[in-house]
C-alpha atoms as an extended CHARMM CRD file, in Angstrom:
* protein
*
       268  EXT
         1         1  UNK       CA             15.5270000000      -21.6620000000        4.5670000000  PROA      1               0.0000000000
         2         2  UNK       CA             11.5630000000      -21.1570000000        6.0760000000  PROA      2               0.0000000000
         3         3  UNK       CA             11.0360000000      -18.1030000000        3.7420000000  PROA      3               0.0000000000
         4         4  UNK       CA              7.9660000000      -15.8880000000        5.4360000000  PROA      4               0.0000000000
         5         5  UNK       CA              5.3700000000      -13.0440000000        4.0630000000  PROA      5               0.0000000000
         6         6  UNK       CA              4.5830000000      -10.1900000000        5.8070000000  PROA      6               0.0000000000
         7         7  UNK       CA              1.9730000000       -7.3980000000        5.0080000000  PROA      7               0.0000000000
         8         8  UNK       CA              2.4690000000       -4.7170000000        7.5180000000  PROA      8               0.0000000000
         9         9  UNK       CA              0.6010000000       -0.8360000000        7.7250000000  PROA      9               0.0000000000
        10        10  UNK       CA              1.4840000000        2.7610000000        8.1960000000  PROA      10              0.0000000000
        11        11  UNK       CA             -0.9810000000        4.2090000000       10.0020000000  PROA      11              0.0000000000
        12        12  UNK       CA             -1.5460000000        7.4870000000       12.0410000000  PROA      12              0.0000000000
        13        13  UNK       CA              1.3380000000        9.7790000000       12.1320000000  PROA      13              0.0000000000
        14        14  UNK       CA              3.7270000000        7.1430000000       11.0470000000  PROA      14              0.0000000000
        15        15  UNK       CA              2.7630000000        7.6740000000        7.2430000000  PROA      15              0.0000000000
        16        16  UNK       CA              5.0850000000        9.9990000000        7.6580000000  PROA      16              0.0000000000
        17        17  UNK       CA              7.9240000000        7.6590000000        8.2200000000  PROA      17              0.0000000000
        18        18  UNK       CA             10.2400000000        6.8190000000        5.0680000000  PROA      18              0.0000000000
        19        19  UNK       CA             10.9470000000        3.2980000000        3.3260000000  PROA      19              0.0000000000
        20        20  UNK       CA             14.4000000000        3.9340000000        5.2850000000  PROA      20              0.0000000000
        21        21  UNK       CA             13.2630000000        4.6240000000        9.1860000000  PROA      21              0.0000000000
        22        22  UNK       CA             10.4270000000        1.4280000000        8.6390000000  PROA      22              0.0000000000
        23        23  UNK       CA             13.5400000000       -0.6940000000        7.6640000000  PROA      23              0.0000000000
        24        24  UNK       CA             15.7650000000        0.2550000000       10.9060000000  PROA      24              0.0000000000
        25        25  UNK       CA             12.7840000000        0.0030000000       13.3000000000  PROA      25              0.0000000000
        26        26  UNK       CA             11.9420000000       -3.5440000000       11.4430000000  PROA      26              0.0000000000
        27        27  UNK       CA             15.2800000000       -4.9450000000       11.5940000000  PROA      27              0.0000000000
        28        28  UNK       CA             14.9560000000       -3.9470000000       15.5210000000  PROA      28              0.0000000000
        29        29  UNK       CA             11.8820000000       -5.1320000000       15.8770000000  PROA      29              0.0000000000
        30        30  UNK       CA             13.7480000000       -8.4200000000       14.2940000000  PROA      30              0.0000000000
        31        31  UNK       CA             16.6300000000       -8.1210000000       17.1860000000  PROA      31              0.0000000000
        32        32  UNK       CA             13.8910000000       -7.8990000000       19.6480000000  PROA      32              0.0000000000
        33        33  UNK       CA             11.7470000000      -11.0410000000       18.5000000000  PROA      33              0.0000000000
        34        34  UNK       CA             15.1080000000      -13.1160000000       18.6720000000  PROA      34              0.0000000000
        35        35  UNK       CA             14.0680000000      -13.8550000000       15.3670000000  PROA      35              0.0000000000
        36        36  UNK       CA             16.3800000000      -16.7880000000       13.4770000000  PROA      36              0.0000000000
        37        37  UNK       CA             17.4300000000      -14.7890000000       10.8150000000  PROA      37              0.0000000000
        38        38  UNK       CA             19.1260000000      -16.1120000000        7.5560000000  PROA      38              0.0000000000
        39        39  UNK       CA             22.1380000000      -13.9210000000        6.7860000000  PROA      39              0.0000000000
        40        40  UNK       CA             23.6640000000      -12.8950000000        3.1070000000  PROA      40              0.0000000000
        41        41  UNK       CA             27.1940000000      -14.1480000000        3.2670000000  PROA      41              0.0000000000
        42        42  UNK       CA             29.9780000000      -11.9730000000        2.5610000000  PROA      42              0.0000000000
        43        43  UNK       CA             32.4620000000       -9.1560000000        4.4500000000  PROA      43              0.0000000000
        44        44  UNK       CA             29.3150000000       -7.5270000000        5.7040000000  PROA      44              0.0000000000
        45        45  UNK       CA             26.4190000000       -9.9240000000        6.2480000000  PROA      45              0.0000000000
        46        46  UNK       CA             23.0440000000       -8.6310000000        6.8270000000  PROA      46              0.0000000000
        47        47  UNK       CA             19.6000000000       -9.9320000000        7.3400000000  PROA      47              0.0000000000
        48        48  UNK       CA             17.5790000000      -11.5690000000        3.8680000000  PROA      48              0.0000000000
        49        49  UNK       CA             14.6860000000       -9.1470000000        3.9270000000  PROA      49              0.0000000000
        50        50  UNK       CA             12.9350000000       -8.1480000000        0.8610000000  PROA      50              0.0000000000
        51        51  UNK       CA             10.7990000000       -5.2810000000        0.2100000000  PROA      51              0.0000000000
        52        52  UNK       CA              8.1510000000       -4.8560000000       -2.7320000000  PROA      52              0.0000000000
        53        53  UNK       CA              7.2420000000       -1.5830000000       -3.9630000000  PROA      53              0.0000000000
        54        54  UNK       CA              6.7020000000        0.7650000000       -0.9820000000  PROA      54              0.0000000000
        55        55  UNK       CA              4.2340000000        3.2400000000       -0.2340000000  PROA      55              0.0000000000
        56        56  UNK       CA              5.2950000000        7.1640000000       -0.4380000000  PROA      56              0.0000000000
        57        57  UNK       CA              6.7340000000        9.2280000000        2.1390000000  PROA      57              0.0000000000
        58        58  UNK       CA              3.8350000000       10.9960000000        3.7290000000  PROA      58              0.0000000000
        59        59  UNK       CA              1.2160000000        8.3000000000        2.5200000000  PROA      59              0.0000000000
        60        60  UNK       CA             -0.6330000000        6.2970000000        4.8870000000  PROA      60              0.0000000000
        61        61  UNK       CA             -1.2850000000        2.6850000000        3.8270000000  PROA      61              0.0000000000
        62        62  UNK       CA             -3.1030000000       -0.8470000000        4.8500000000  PROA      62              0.0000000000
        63        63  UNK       CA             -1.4890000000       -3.0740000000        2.4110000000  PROA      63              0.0000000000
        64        64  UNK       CA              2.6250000000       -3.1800000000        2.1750000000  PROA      64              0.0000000000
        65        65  UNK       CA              4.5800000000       -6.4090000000        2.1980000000  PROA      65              0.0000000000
        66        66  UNK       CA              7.6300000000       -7.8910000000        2.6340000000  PROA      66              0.0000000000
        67        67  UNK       CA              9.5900000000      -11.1520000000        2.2020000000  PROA      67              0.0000000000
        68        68  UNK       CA             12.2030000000      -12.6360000000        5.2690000000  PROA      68              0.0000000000
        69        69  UNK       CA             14.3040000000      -15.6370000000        5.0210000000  PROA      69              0.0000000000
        70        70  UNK       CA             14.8420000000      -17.6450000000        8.3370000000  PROA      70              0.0000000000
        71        71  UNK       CA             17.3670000000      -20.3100000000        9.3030000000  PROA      71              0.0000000000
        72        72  UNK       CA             15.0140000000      -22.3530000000       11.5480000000  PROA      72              0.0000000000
        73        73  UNK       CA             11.4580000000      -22.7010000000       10.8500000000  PROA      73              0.0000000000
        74        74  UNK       CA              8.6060000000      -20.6480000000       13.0010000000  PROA      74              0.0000000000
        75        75  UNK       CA              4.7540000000      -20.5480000000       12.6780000000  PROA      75              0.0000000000
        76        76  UNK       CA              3.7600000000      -17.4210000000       10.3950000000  PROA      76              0.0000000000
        77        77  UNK       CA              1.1500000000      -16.3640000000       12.9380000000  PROA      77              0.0000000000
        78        78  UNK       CA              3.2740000000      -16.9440000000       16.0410000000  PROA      78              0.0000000000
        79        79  UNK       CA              5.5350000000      -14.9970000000       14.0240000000  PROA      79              0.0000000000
        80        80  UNK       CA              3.5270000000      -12.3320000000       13.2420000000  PROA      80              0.0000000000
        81        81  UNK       CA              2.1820000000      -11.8660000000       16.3790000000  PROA      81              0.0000000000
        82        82  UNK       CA              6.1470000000      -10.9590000000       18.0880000000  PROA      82              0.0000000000
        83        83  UNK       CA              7.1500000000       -8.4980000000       15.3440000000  PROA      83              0.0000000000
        84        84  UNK       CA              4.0570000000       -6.7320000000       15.7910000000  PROA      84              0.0000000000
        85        85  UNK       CA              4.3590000000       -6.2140000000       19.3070000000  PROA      85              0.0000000000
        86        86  UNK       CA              8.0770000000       -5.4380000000       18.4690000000  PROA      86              0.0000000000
        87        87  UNK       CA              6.9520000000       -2.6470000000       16.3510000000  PROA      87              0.0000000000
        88        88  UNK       CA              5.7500000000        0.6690000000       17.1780000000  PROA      88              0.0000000000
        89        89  UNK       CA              1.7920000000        1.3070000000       17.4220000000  PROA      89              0.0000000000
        90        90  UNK       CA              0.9240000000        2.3720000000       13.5730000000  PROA      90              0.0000000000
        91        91  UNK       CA              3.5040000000        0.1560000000       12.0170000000  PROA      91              0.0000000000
        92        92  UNK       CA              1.4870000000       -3.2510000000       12.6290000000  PROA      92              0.0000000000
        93        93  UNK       CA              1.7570000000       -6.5990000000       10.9910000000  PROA      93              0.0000000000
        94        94  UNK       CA             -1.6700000000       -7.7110000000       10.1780000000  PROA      94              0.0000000000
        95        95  UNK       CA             -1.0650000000      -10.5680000000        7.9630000000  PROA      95              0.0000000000
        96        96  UNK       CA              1.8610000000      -13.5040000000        7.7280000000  PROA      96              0.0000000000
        97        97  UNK       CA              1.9390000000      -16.6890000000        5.6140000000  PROA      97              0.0000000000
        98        98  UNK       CA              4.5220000000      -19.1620000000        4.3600000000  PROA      98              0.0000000000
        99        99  UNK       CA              6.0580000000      -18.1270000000        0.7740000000  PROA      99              0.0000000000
       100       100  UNK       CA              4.7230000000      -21.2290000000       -1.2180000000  PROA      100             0.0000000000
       101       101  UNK       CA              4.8040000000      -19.6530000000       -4.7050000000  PROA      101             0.0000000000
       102       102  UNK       CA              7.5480000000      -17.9700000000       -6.3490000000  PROA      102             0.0000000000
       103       103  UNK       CA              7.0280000000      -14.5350000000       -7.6460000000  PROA      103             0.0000000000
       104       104  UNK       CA              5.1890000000      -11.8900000000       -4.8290000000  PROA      104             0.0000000000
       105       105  UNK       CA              6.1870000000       -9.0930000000       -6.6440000000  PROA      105             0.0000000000
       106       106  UNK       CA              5.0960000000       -9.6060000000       -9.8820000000  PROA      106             0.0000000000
       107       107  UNK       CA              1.4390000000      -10.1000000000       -8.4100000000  PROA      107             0.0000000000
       108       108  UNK       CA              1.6850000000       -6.4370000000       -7.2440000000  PROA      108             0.0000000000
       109       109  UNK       CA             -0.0400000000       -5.3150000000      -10.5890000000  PROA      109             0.0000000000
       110       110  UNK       CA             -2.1040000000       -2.6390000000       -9.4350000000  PROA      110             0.0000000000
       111       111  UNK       CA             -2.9710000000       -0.4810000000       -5.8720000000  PROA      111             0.0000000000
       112       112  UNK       CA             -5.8050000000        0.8260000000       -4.7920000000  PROA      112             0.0000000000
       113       113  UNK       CA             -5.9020000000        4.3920000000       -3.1050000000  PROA      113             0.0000000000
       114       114  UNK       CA             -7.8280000000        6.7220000000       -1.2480000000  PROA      114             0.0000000000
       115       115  UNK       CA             -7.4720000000       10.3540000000       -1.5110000000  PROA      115             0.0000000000
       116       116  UNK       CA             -9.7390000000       12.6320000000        0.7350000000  PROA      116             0.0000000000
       117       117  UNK       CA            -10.0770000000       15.7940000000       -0.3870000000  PROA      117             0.0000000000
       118       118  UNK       CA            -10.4870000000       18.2380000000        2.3980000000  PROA      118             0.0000000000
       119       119  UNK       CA            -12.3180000000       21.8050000000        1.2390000000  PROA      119             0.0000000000
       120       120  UNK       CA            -13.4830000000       20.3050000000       -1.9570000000  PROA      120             0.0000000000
       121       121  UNK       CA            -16.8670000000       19.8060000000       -2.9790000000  PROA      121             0.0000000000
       122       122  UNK       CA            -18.5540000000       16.6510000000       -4.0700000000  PROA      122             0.0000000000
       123       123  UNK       CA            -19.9120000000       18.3860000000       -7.6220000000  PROA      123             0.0000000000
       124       124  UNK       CA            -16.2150000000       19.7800000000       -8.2350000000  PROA      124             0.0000000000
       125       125  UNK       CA            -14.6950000000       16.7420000000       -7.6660000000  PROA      125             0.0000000000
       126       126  UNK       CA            -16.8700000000       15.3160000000       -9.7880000000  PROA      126             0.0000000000
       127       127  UNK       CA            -16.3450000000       17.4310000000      -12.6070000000  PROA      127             0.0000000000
       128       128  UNK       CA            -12.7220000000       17.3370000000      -12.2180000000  PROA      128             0.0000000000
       129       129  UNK       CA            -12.3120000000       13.3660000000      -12.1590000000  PROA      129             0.0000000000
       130       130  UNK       CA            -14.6580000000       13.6460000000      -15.6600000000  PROA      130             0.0000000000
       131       131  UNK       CA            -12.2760000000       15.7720000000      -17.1590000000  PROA      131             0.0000000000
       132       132  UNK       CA             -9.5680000000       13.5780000000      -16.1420000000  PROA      132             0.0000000000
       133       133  UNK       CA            -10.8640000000       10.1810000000      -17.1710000000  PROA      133             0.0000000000
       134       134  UNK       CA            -11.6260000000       12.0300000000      -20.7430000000  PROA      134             0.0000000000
       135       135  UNK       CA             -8.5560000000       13.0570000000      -21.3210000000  PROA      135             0.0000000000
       136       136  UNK       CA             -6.6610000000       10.4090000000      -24.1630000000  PROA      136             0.0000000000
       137       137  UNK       CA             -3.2470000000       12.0090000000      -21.9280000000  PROA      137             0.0000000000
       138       138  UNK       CA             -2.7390000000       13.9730000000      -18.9470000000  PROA      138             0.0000000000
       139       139  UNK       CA              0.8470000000       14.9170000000      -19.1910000000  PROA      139             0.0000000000
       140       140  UNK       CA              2.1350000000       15.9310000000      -15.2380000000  PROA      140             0.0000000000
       141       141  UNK       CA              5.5530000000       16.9870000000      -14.5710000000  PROA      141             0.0000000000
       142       142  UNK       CA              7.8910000000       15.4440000000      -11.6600000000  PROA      142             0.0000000000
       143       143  UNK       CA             11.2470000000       16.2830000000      -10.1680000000  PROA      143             0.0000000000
       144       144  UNK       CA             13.5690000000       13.2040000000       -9.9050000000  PROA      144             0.0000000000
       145       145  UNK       CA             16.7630000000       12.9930000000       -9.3300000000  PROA      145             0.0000000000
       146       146  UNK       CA             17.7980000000       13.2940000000      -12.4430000000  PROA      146             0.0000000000
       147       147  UNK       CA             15.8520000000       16.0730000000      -13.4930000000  PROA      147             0.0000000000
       148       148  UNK       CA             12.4190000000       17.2050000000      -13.9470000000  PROA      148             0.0000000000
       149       149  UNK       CA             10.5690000000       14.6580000000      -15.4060000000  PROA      149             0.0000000000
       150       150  UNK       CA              7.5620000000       14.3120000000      -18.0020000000  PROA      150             0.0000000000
       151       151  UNK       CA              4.8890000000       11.7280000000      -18.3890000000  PROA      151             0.0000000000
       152       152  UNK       CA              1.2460000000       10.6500000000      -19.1850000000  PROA      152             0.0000000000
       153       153  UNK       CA             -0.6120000000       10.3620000000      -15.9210000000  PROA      153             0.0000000000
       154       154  UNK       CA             -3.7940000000        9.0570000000      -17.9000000000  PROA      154             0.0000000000
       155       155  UNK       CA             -2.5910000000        5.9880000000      -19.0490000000  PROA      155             0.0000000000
       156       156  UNK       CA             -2.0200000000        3.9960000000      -15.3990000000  PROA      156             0.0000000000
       157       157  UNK       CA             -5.2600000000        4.7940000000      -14.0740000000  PROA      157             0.0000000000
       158       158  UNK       CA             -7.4830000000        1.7420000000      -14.4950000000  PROA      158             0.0000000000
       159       159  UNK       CA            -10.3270000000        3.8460000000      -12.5720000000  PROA      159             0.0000000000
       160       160  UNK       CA            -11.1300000000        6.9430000000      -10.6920000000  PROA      160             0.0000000000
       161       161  UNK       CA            -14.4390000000        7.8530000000       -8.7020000000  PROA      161             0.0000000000
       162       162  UNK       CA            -15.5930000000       10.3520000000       -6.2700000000  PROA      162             0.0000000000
       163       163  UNK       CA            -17.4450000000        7.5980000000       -3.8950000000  PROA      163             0.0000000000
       164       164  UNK       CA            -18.6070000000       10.4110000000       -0.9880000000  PROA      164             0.0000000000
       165       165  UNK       CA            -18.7590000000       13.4430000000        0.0470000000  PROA      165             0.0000000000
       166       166  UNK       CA            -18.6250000000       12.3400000000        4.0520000000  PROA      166             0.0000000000
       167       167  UNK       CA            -17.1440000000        9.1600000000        4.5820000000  PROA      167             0.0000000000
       168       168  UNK       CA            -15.8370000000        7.7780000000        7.5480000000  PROA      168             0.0000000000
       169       169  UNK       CA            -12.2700000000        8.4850000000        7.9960000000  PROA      169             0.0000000000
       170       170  UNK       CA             -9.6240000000        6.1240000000        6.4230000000  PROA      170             0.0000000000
       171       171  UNK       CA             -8.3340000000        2.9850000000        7.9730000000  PROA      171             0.0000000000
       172       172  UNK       CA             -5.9630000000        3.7780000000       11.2760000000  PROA      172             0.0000000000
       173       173  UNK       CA             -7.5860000000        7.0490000000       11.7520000000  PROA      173             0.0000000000
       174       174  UNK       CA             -5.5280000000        8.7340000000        8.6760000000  PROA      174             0.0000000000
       175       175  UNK       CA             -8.9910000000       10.9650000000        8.2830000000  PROA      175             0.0000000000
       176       176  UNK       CA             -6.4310000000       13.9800000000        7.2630000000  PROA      176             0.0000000000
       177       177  UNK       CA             -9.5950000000       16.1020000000        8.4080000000  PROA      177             0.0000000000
       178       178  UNK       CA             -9.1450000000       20.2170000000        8.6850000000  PROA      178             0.0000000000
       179       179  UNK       CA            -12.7660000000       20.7570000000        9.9430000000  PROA      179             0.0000000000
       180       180  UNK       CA            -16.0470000000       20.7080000000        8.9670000000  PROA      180             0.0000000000
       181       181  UNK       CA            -16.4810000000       21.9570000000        5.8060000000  PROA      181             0.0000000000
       182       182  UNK       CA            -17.0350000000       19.5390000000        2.2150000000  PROA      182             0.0000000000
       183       183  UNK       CA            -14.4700000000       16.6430000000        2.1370000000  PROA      183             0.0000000000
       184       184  UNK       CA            -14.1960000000       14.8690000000       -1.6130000000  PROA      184             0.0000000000
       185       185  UNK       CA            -13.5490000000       11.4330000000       -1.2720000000  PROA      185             0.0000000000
       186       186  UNK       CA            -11.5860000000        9.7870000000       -4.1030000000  PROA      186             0.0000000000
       187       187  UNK       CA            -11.1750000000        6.0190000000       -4.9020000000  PROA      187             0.0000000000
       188       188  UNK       CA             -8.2290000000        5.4090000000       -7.1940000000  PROA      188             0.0000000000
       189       189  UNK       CA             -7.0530000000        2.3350000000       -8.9930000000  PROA      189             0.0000000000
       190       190  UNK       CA             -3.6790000000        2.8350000000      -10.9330000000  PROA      190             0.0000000000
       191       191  UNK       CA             -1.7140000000        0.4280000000      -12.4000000000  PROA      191             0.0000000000
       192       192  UNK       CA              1.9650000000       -0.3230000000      -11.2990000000  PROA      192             0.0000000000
       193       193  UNK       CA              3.5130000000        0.6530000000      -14.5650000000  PROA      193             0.0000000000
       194       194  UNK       CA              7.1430000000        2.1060000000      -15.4580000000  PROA      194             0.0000000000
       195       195  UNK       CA              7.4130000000        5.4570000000      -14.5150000000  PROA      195             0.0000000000
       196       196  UNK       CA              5.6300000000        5.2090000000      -11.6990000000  PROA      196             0.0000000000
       197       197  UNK       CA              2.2540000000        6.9350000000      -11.1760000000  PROA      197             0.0000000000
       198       198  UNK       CA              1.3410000000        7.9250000000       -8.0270000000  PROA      198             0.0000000000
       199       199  UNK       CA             -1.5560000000        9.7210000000       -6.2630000000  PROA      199             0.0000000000
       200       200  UNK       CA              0.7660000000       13.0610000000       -6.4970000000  PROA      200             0.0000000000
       201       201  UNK       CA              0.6520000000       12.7170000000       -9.9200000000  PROA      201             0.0000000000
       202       202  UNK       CA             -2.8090000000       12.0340000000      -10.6620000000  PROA      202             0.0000000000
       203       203  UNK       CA             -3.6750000000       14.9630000000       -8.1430000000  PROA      203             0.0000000000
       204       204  UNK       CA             -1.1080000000       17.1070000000      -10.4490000000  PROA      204             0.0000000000
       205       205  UNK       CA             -3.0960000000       15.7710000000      -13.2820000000  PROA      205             0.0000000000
       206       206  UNK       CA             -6.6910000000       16.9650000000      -11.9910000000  PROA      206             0.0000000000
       207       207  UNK       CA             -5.2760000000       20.2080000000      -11.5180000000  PROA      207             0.0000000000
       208       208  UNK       CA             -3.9100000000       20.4090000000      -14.9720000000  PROA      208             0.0000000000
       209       209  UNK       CA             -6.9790000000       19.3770000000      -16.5230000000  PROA      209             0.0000000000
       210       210  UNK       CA             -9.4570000000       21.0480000000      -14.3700000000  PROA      210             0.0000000000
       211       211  UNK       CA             -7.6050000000       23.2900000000      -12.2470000000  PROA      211             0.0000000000
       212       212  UNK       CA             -8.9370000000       21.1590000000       -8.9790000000  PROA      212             0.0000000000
       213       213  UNK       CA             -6.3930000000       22.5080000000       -5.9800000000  PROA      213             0.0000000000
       214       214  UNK       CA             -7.7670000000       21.7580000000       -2.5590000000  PROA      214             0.0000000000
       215       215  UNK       CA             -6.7900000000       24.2540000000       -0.0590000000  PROA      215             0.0000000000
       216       216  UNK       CA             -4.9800000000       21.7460000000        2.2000000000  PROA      216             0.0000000000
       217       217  UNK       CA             -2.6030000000       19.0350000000        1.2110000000  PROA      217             0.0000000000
       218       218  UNK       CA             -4.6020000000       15.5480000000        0.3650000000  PROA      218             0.0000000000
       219       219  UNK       CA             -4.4720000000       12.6840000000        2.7290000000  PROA      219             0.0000000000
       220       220  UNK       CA             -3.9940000000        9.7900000000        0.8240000000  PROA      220             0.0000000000
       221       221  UNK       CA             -3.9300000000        6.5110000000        1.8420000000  PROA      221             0.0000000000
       222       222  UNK       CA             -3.1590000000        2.9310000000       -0.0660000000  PROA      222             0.0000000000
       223       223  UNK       CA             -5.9230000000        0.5340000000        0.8110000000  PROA      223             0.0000000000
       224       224  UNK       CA             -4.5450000000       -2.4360000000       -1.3370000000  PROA      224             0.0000000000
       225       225  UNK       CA             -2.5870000000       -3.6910000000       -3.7550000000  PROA      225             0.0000000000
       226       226  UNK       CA             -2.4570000000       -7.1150000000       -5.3180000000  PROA      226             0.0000000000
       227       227  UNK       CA             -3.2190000000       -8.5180000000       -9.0140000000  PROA      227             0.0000000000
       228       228  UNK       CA             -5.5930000000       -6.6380000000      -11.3130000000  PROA      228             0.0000000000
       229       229  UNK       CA             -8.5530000000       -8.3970000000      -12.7070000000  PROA      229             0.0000000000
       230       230  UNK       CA             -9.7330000000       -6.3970000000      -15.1340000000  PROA      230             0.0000000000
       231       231  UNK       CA            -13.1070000000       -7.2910000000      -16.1460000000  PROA      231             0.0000000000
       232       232  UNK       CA            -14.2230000000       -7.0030000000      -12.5490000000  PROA      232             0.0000000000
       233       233  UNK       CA            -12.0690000000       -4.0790000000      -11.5870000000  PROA      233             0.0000000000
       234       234  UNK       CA            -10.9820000000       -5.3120000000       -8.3220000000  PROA      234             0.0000000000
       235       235  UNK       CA             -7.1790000000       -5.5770000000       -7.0880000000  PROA      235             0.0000000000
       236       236  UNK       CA             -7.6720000000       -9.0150000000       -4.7170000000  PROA      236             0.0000000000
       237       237  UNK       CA             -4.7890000000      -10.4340000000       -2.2380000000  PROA      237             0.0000000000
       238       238  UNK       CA             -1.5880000000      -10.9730000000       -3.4230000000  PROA      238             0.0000000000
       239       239  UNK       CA             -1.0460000000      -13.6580000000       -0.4440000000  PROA      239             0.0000000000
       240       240  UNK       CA             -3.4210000000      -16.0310000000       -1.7540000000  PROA      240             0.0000000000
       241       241  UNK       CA             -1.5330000000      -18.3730000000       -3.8600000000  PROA      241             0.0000000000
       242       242  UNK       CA              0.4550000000      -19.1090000000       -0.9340000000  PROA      242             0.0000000000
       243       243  UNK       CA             -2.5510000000      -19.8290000000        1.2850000000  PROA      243             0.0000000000
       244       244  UNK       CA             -4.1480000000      -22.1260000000       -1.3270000000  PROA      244             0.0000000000
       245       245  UNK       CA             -0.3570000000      -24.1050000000       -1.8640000000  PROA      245             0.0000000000
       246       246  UNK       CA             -0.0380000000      -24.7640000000        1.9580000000  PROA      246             0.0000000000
       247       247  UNK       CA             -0.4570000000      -28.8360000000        2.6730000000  PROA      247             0.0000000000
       248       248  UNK       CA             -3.7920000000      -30.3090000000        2.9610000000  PROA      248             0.0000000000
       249       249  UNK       CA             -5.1320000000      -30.3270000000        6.3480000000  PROA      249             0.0000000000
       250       250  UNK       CA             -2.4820000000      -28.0670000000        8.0280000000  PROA      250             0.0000000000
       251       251  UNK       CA             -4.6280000000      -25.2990000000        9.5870000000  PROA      251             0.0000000000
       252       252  UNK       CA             -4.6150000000      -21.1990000000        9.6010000000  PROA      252             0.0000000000
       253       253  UNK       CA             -2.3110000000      -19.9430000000       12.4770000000  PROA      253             0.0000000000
       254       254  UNK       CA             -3.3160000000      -18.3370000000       15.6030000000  PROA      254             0.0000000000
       255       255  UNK       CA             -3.5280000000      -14.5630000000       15.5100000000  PROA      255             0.0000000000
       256       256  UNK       CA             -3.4620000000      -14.8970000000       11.5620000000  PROA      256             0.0000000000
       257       257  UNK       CA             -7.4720000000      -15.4950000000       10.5900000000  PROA      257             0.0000000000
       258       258  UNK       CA             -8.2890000000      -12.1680000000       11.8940000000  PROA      258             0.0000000000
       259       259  UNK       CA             -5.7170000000      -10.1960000000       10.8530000000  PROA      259             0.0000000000
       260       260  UNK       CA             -6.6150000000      -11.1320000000        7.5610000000  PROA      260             0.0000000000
       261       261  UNK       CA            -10.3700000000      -10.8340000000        7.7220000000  PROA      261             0.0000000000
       262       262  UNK       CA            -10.0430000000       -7.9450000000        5.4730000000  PROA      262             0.0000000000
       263       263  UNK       CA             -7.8960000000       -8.2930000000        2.5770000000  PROA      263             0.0000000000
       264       264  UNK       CA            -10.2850000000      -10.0040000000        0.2400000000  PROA      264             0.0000000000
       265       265  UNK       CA            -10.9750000000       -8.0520000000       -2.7150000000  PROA      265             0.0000000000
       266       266  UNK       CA            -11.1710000000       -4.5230000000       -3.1630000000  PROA      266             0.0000000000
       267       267  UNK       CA            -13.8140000000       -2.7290000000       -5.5300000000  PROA      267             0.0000000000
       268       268  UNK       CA            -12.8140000000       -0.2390000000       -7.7170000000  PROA      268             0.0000000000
C-alpha cells in the first residue's frame, strides 16, 4: 500500500462543520476522485483513512491532516489536486506528500491559534493575558460526557500574546468581525497535552482570572500545528520528515509547491 498525507482547511462558514460531516463529504469526495482506495477487511470493509487530532466544532483552521492508504500508487500532488476539487469551497486540500516516516501523530506536539477578540480593547486584553500567564494554575471547568470536568488551563500554554489591536482578518476570511469597534487579537500556543486544552478553555481561564468576557463569541482559528521547539517557540511542519525521506532527485509534484508555500514555521 502507497500510504498518502493530507493537510486540508476549514475555512469560512464551514468551521462550523463537525469532525463527522468533514468525514462523509471526504469519503465522497474519495468516490468522486475514483480514488484506489485500500479497504479494512472484515464483514463491513471501509476505506483506511486516518485522522489526527481535529480541530473543534465551530473553529476555523489552516492546518488539519490526515493519513489514506491506497491500493495502487498515485502522485501526491495529482492527488491532491482531485480531492480538492472534489471537496466543497472552504474544505480545501492545500498540502499532500508521501508518508515516508512512521509516526505523524506524535509530531502533533503543539498548535498554534488565533483568537480575535471582537469588542475588546487592546490594553484589556493585555492586562488579562498578564494575569493569565502569572497565574502558577488557572483551574477552568468543562462539561464532558461524563460529567463536569476540572483542570489547570495554565499548564498547556507554552505562550500567549495580544499581537494587534487591527489585524487583517484570519486566513479564509474567518475575520469573525461584528463592526467597527476595538478587536483584540490573540496568538496562542498550547501544548497537545492529556486533558485537552483548548482555546474555550483558555478563554474560560482569562475570564476567571481577569474577568475578560467579550461581548460576542470569539472567532478562533488554528493556524498550525506541528512539533514544538521550545527554545525558539515556533510549532514548524509536521510534513517535513517525509519531504526530506523522499528519493534523491525525484522532484516536488505539480500543484504541491504552492500549496505549501506557507507552512514553514510559525512564531509564537
Amino acid at each position: 500500500m502507497q500510504r498518502i498525507r493530507l493537510r486540508y482547511t476549514k475555512r469560512g462558514r464551514l468551521r462550523f462543520t463537525s469532525h463527522r460531516d468533514f468525514q462523509r463529504a471526504f469519503e465522497r469526495a474519495l468516490r468522486r476522485a475514483e480514488v484506489p482506495m485500500a479497504y479494512s477487511a472484515g464483514f463491513t470493509p471501509h476505506p483506511k483513512v486516518s485522522y489526527a487530532n481535529a480541530a473543534p466544532t465551530g473553529t476555523g483552521s489552516e492546518a488539519e491532516f490526515l493519513e489514506i492508504a491506497l491500493a495502487r500508487p498515485r502522485d501526491p500532488g495529482a492527488l491532491r489536486e482531485l480531492l480538492d476539487a472534489s471537496l466543497p469551497a472552504g474544505l480545501d486540500i492545500v498540502d499532500a506528500v508521501e508518508a515516508r516516516v512512521p509516526g505523524l501523530a506524535d509530531r502533533l506536539t503543539a498548535s498554534v491559534w488565533e483568537l480575535r477578540l471582537d469588542g475588546v480593547a487592546q490594553g484589556e486584553a493585555e492586562r488579562a493575558v498578564g494575569a493569565f500567564l502569572a497565574a502558577d494554575t488557572v483551574e477552568v471547568e468543562r462539561r464532558t460526557k461524563n460529567g463536569v470536568r476540572t483542570f489547570d488551563a495554565r499548564a498547556a500554554v507554552a505562550d500567549l500574546r495580544v499581537v494587534s489591536e487591527q489585524a487583517a482578518p484570519a486566513a479564509g476570511g474567518d475575520s469573525g468581525s461584528a463592526g467597527t469597534g476595538p478587536c483584540a487579537i490573540l496568538r496562542l500556543v498550547v501544548r497537545h497535552a492529556t486533558p485537552a486544552v483548548r482555546p474555550d478553555d483558555v478563554l474560560s481561564g482569562l475570564r476567571a482570572v481577569a474577568d475578560l468576557a467579550p461581548p460576542v463569541p470569539a472567532a478562533v482559528t488554528r493556524l498550525a500545528q506541528g512539533p514544538l521547539d521550545e527554545e525558539s517557540g515556533t510549532v514548524t511542519d509536521p510534513l517535513a520528515a517525509d519531504r526530506e525521506a523522499e528519493p534523491a532527485g525525484r522532484t516536488t509534484a505539480p500543484g504541491t509547491a504552492a500549496a505549501t508555500a506557507g507552512a514553514g514555521p510559525v512564531p509564537a
